[in-house]
C-alpha positions as a Markdown table, in Angstrom:
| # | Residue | x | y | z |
|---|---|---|---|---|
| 1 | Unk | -18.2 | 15.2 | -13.8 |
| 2 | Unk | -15.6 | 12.4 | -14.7 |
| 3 | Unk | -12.5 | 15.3 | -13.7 |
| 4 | Unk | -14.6 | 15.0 | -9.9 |
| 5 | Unk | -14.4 | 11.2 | -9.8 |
| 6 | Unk | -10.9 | 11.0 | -10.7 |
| 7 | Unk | -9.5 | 13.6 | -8.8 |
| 8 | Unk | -11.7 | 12.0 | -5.5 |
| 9 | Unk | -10.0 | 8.7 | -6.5 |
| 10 | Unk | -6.3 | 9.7 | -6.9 |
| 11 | Unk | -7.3 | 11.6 | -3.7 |
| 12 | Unk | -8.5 | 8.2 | -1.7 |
| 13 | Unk | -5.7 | 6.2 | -3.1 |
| 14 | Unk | -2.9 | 8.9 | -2.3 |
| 15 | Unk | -4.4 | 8.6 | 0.9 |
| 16 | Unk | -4.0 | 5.2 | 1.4 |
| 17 | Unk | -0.4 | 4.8 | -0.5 |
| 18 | Unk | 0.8 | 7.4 | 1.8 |
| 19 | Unk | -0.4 | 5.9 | 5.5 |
| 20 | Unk | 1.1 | 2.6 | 4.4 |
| 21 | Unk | 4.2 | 4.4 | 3.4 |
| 22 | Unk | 4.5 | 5.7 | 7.1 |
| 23 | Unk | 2.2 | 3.6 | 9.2 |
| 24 | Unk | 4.4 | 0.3 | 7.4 |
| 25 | Unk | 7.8 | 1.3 | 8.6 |
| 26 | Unk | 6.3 | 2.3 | 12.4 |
| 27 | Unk | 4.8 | -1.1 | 12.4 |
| 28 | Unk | 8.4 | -2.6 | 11.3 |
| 29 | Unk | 10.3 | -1.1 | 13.9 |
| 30 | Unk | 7.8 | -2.0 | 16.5 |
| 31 | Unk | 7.4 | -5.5 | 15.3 |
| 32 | Unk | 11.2 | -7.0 | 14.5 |
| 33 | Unk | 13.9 | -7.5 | 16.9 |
| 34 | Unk | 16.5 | -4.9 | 16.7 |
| 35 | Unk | 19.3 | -6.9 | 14.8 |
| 36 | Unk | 16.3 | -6.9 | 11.7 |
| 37 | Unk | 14.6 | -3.5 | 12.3 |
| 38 | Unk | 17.1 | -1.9 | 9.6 |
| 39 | Unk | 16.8 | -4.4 | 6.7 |
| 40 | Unk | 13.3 | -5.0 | 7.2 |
| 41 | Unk | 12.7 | -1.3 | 6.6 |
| 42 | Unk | 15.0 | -0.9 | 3.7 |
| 43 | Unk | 13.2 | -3.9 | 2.3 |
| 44 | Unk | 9.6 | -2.3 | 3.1 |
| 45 | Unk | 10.8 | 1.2 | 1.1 |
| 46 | Unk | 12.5 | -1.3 | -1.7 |
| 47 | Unk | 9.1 | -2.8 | -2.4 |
| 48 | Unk | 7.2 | 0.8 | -2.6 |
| 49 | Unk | 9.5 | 2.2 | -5.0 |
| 50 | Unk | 9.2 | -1.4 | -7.1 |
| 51 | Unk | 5.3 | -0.8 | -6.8 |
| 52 | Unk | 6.2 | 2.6 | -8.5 |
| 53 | Unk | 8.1 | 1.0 | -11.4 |
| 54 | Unk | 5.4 | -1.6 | -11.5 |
| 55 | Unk | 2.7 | 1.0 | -11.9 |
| 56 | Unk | 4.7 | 2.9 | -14.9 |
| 57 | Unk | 4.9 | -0.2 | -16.5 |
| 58 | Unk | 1.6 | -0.8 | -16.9 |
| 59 | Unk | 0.2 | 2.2 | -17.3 |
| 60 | Unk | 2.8 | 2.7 | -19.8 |
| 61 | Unk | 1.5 | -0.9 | -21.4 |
| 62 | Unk | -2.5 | 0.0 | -21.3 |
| 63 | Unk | -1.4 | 3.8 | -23.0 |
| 64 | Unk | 0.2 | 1.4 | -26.1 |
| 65 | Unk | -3.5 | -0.3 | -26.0 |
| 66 | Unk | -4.9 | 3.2 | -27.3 |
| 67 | Unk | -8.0 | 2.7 | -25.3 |
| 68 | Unk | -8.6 | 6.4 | -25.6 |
| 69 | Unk | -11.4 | 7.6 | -22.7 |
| 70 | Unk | -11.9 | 4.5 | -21.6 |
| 71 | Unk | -7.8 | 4.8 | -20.4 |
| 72 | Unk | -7.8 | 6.2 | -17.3 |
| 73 | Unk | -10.4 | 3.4 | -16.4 |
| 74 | Unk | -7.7 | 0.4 | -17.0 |
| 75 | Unk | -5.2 | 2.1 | -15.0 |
| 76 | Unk | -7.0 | 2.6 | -11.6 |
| 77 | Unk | -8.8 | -0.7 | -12.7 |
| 78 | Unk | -5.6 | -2.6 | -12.6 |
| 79 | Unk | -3.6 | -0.3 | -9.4 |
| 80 | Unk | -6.8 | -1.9 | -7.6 |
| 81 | Unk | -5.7 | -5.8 | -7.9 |
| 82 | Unk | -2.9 | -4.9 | -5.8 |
| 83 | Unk | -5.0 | -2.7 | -3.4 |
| 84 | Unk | -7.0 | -5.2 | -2.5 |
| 85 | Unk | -4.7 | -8.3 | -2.0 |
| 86 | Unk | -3.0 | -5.9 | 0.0 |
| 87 | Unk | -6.1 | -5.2 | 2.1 |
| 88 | Unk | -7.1 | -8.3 | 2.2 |
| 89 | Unk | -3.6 | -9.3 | 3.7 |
| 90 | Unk | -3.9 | -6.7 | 6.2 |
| 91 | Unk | -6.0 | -9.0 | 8.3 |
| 92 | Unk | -3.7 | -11.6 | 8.6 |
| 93 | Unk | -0.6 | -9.5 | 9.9 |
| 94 | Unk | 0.0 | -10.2 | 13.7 |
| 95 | Unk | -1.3 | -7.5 | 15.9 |
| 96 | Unk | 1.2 | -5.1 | 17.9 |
| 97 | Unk | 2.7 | -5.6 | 21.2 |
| 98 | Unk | 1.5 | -1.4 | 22.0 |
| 99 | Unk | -2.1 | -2.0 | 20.5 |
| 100 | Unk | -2.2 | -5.7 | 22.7 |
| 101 | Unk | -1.6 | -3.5 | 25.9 |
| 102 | Unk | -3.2 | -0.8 | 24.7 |
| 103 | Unk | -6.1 | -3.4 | 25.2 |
| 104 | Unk | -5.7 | -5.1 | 28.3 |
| 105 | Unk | -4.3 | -8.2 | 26.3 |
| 106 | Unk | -1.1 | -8.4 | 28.3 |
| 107 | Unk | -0.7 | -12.8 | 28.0 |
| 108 | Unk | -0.3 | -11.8 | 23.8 |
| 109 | Unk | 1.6 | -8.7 | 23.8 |
């Protein structure tokens, strides 16, 4: 039973690591003016693959805890914090020029 819930877990979060890995990049290059577009990007992929490191680190930290079964529950425990500030950060990004037409909101796009 515990093999379901973790694989439908690892499942949802691949999920949402990979739509930010290739919705983030879109909303970049749609977002920044042109002379920014490239280092704004490279800064974007910079910060997943520091996420990456970050996430070895600590899971490589809670495996020197010897928690035993109760491991696997740290590590998605703690790869939430981040999960949700990011979430929670989502709602404050500004809203796209397409999706503002996209909606009749011509005076903001």
């Amino acid at each position: 039973m515990e093999l379901g819930i973790i694989g439908c877990i690892r499942f949802v979060a691949g999920l949402g690591i990979s739509g930010s890995s290739v919705l983030g990049p879109m909303y970049i290059a749609e977002i920044a003016p042109a002379s920014w577009r490239g280092r704004l990007v490279g800064f974007f992929q910079f910060n997943i693959v520091f996420g990456i490191l970050l996430a070895y680190l600590s899971n490589y930290l809670i495996g020197m805890q010897h928690l035993g079964s109760a491991e696997w529950r740290w590590e998605l425990g703690v790869s939430a914090i981040p999960a949700v500030f990011f979430l929670v950060m989502l709602f404050f990004i500004p809203r796209s020029p397409r999706w503002l037409i996209k909606k009749q909101r011509l005076d903001e796009a």
